[in-house]
C-alpha positions in Angstrom: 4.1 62.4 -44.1 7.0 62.9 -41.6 7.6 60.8 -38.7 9.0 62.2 -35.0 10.4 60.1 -32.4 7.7 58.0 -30.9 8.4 59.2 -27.3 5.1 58.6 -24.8 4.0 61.7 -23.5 5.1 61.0 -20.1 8.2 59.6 -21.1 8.8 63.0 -22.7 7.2 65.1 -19.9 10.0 63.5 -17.6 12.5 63.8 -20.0 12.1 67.3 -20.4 11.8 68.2 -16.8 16.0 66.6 -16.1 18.8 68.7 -16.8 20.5 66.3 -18.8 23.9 64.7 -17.2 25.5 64.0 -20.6 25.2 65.8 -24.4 27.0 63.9 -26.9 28.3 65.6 -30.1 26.1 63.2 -32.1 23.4 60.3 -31.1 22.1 58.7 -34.2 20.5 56.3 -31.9 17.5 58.9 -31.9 17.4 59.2 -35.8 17.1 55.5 -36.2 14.2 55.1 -33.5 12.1 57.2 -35.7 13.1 55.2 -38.9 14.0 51.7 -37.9 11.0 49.9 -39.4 10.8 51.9 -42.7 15.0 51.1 -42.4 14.7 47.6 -42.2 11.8 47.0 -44.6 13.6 48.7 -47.4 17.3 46.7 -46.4 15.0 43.4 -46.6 13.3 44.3 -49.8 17.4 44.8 -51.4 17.9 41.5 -49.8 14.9 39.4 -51.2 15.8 40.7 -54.8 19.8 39.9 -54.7 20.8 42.9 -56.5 23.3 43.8 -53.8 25.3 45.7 -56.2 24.3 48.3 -58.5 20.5 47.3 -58.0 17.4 49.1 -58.8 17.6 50.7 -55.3 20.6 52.5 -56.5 18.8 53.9 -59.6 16.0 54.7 -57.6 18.0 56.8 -55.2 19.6 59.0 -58.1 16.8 59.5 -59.7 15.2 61.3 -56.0 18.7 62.9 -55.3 18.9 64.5 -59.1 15.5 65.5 -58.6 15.7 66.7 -55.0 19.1 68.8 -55.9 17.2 70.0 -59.4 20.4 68.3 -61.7 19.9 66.0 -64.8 22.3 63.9 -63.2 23.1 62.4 -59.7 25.7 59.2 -59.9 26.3 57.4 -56.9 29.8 55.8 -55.6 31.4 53.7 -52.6 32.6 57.4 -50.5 32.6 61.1 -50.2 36.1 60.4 -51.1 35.6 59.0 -54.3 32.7 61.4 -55.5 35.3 64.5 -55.4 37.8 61.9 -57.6 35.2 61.3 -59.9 34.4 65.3 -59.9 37.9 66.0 -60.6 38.2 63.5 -63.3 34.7 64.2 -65.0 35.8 68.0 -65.2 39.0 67.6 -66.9 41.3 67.6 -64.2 44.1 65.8 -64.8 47.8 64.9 -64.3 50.3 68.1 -64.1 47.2 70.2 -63.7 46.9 72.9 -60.4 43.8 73.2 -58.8 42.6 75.9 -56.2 41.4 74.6 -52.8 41.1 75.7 -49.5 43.6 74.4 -46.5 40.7 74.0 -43.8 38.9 71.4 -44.9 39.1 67.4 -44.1 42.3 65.5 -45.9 40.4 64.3 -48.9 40.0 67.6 -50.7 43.2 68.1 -51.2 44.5 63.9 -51.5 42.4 63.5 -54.3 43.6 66.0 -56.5 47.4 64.0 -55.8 45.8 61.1 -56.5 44.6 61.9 -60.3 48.3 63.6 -60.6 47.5 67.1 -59.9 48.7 69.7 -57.9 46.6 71.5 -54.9 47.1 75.2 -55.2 46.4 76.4 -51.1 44.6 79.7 -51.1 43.3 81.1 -47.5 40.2 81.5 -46.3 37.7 84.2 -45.6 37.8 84.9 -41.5 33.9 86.1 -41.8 32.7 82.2 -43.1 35.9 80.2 -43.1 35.0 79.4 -46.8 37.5 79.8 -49.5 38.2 83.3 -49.8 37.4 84.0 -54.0 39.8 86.9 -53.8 42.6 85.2 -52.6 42.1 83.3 -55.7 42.3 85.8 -58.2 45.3 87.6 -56.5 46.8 84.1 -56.9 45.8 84.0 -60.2 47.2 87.9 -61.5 50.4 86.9 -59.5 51.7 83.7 -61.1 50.1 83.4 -64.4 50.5 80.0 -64.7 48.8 78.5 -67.8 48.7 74.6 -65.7 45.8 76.2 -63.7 42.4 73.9 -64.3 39.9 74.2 -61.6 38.3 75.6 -58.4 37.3 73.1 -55.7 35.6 75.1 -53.3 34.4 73.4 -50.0 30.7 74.5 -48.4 32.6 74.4 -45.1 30.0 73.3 -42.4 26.8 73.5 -44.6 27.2 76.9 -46.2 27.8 77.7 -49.6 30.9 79.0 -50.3 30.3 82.4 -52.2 29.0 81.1 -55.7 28.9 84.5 -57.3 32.5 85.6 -56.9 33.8 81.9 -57.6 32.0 81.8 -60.3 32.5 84.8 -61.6 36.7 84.0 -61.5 36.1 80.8 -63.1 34.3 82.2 -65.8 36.8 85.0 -67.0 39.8 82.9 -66.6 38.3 79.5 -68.0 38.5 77.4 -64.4 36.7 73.9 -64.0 34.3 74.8 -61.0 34.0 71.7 -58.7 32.0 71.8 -55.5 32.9 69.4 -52.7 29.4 69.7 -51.2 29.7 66.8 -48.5 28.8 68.5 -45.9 25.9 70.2 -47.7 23.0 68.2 -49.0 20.4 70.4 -49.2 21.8 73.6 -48.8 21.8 76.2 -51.2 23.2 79.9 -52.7 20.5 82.4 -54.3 17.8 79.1 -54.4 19.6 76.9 -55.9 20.9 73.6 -54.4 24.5 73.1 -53.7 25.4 70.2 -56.7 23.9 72.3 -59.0 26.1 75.4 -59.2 29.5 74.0 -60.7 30.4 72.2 -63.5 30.7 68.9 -61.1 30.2 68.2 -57.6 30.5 65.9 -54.8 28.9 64.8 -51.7 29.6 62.3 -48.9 26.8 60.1 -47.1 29.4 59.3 -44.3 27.6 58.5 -41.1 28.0 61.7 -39.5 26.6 64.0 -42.4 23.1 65.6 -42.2 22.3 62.8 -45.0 23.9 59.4 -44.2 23.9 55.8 -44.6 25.3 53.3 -42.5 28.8 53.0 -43.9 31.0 55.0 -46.6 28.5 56.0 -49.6 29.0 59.4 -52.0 27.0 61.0 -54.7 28.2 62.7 -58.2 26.2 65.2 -59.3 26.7 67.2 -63.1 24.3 68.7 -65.7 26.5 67.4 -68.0 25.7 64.2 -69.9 29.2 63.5 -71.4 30.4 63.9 -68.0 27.7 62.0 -66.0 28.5 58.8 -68.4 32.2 59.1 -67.7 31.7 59.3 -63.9 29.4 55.6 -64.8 32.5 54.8 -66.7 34.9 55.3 -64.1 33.0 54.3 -61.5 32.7 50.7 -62.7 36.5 49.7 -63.6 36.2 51.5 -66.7 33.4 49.2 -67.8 29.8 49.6 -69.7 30.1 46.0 -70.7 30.9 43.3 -68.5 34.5 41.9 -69.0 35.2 44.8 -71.3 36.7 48.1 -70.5 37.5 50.9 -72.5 39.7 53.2 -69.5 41.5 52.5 -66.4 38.7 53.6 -63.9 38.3 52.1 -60.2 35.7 50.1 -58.3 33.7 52.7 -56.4 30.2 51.6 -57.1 27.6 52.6 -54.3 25.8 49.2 -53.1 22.1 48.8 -52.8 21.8 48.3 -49.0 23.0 52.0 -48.4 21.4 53.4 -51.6 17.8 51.9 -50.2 18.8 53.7 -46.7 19.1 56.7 -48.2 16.0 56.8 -50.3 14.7 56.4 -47.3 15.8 59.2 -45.3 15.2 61.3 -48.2 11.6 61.9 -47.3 12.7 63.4 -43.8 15.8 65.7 -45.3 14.2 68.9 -45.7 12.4 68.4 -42.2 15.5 67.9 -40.7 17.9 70.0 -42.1 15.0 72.9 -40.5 15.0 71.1 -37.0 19.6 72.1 -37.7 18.4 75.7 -38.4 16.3 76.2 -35.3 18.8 74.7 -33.4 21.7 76.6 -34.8 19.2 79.8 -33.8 18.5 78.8 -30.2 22.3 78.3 -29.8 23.1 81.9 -31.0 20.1 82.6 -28.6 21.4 81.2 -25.8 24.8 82.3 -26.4 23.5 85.7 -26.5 21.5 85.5 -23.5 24.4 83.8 -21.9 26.6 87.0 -22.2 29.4 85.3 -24.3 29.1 87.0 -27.4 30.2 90.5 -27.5 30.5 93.5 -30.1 34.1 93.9 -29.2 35.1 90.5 -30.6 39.1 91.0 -30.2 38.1 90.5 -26.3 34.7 88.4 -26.7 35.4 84.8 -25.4 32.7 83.2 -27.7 32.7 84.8 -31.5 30.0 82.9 -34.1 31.1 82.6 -37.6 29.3 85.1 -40.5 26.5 83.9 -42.4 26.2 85.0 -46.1 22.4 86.4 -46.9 22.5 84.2 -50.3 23.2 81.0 -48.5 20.5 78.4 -47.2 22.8 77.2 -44.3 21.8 73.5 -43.3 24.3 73.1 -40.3 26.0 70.0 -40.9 28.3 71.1 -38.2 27.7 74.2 -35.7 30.4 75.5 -34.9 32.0 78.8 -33.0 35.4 80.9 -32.6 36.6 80.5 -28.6 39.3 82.0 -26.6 41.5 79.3 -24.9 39.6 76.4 -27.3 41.5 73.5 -26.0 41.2 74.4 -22.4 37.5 74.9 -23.0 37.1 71.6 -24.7 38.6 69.7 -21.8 36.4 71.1 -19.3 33.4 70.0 -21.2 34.6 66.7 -21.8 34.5 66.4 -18.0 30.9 67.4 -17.9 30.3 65.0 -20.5 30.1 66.9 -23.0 30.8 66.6 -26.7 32.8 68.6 -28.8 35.0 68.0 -31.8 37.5 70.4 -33.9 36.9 71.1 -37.8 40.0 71.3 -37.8 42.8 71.0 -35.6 45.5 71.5 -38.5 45.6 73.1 -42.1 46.3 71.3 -45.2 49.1 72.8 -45.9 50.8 72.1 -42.9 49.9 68.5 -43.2 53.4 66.0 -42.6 52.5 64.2 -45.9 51.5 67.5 -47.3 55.2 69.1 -46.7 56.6 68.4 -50.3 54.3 70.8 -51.6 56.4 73.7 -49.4 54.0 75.5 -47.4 55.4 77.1 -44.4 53.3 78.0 -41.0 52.6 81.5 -41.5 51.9 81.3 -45.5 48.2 81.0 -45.4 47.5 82.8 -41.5 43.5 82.8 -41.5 43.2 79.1 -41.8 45.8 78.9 -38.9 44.6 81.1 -36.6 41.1 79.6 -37.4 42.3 75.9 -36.7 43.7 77.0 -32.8 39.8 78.9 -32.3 37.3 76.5 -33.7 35.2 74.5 -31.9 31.9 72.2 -32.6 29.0 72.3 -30.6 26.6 69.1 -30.5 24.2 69.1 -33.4 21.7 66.4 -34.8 18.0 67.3 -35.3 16.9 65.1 -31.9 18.9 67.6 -29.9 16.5 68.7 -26.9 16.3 72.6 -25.9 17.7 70.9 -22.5 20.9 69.7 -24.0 21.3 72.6 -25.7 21.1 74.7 -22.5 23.2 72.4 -20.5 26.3 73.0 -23.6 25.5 77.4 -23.2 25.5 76.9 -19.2 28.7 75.4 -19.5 30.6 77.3 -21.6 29.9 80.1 -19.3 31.0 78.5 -15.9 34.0 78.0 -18.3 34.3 82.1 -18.7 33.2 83.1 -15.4 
């Protein structure tokens, strides 16, 4: 049975009836009223068994994410970062190998594939979804011909599903790894079936901030691939399946019991609120609307929302709109308290540390014009109709 805030009725009444004076981007004060006691329990149960450390509340917790995601296997590890590592490496990637990616994502899609040795192939995105544009790809593809290409990482940007079909499709004919970085997408999903279960490997990320989180750095590998699920065990334990004896050079990125109990927890309320993101992303678009920001002629609209594909489940890790003078706009919300964030401010490929990989500002245009227009909105499932109003109200004294 799922649980709601335990707000009294007056309490709420009240609440309801003030225009708020503050909307933060994110309050996971709220989520953790709701859960503290089934929290705590579960953290105290870890603690009276001493298995702090690959305990049975890690096993547990892959068994109800492989099942919730509908893989054979779900391996767990210490971040986000690590799971699209592990990905990489449990799908073949390796040194002096070029794998696809999109530049408007955050740094650790791309850093990882350095890190095993590899090379980030940049390809822009699609302007509709800001996903990884698949045809990009394949021009990429018929123009170089190089025979040191290995893999796709698409990114679900946001908590859509990058198009599934088309990428898969592409790495099908020309024999590409496909590896999702799903961290911002637990739960969403492309024709029905769950992001984590659509590539070869996949990643996810149970960072604070994400629609499924813990309460520090935690990530999740998922495959339908035994071989690979055991190497991603393998790596993720220095190499190890013995104690004191290893057979590769892996890496300590095991996920620890505390955050692996925390998670099975909020489990049981992910489907629940990953609705309550829905309904809010459909009351912003409402408001937005009824607001006057959003018009047909969108080379002159100052609001413009991003495209939604009609095969994806959209969860809405992040909501997040297109804006004429974006910065200007965020700074006048900041001063009415509220908050905002950019995902993201600058493309990969124009990344300092990213320069000896010779990408010039102008090379990939989409994810640059994108990373000067975007702009989040507050979004957590707590978020009152209020707040919500106050953010639309705003934005519009903004454009008036």
């Amino acid at each position: 049975m799922k649980k709601t805030l335990a707000v009294p009725p007056k309490a709420a009444a009240t609440r309801s009836a003030r225009k708020p004076t503050s909307v933060p981007m994110l309050d996971l004060s709220r989520q953790y009223a709701a859960i503290r006691t089934e929290v705590t329990e579960a953290i105290e149960r870890v603690c009276a068994s001493q298995q702090y450390i690959m305990g049975k509340a890690v096993v547990d917790f892959e068994s109800e994410a492989a099942q919730f995601l509908g893989v054979k296997h779900a391996i767990g590890c210490a971040s986000g970062t690590d799971a699209i590592w592990l990905s990489l490496l449990a799908g073949g990637v390796g040194p002096s190998d070029e794998v696809f990616t999109t530049p408007f994502s955050f740094f650790a899609t791309a850093s990882t594939i350095i890190r095993i040795g590899a090379k980030p192939i940049f390809v822009d995105v699609d302007p509709n979804t800001l996903n990884i544009d698949p045809a990009c790809i394949e021009a990429r593809i018929k123009r170089t011909r190089s025979s040191k290409l290995k893999a796709i990482l698409p990114v679900h940007l946001y908590g859509q599903c990058a198009d599934m079909d088309e990428l898969g499709r592409i790495g099908q004919e020309y024999k590409l790894t496909l590896v999702e970085d799903a961290a911002q997408a637990f739960g969403s999903a492309w024709r029905g079936k769950r992001a984590g279960n659509i590539g070869t490997t996949a990643a996810f990320s149970f960072y604070p901030t994400k629609n499924l989180s813990c309460y520090g750095d935690g990530g999740l590998v998922t495959t339908n691939d035994s071989g690979m699920a055991e190497h991603v065990r393998l790596l993720r334990n220095h190499g190890s399946r013995k104690r004191y004896y290893h057979e590769e050079i892996g890496w300590n990125s095991r996920l620890d019991s505390i955050q692996a109990a925390i998670l099975s927890v909020k489990m049981k309320y992910i489907e629940d609120w990953n609705e309550k993101r829905k309904q809010r992303a459909d009351a912003y678009d409402l408001l937005l609307k009824s607001a006057g920001l959003l018009s047909s002629d969108t080379a002159h609209s100052p609001v413009r929302l991003l495209g939604r594909m009609p095969q994806a489940f959209h969860i809405f890790h992040q909501y997040v709109i297109r804006v004429q003078k974006r910065d200007e706009l965020r700074e006048f919300l900041a001063k009415q308290n509220i908050g905002t964030e950019v995902y993201y401010p600058v493309p990969l490929h124009l990344q300092q540390c990213f320069a000896f990989l010779g990408y010039a500002e102008g090379d990939l245009p989409e994810s640059e014009r994108a990373a000067k227009e975007v702009l989040a909105l507050p979004m957590f499932p707590e978020l009152t109709s209020e707040e919500q109003a106050t953010v639309v109200s705003a934005i519009a004294q903004f454009y008036s």
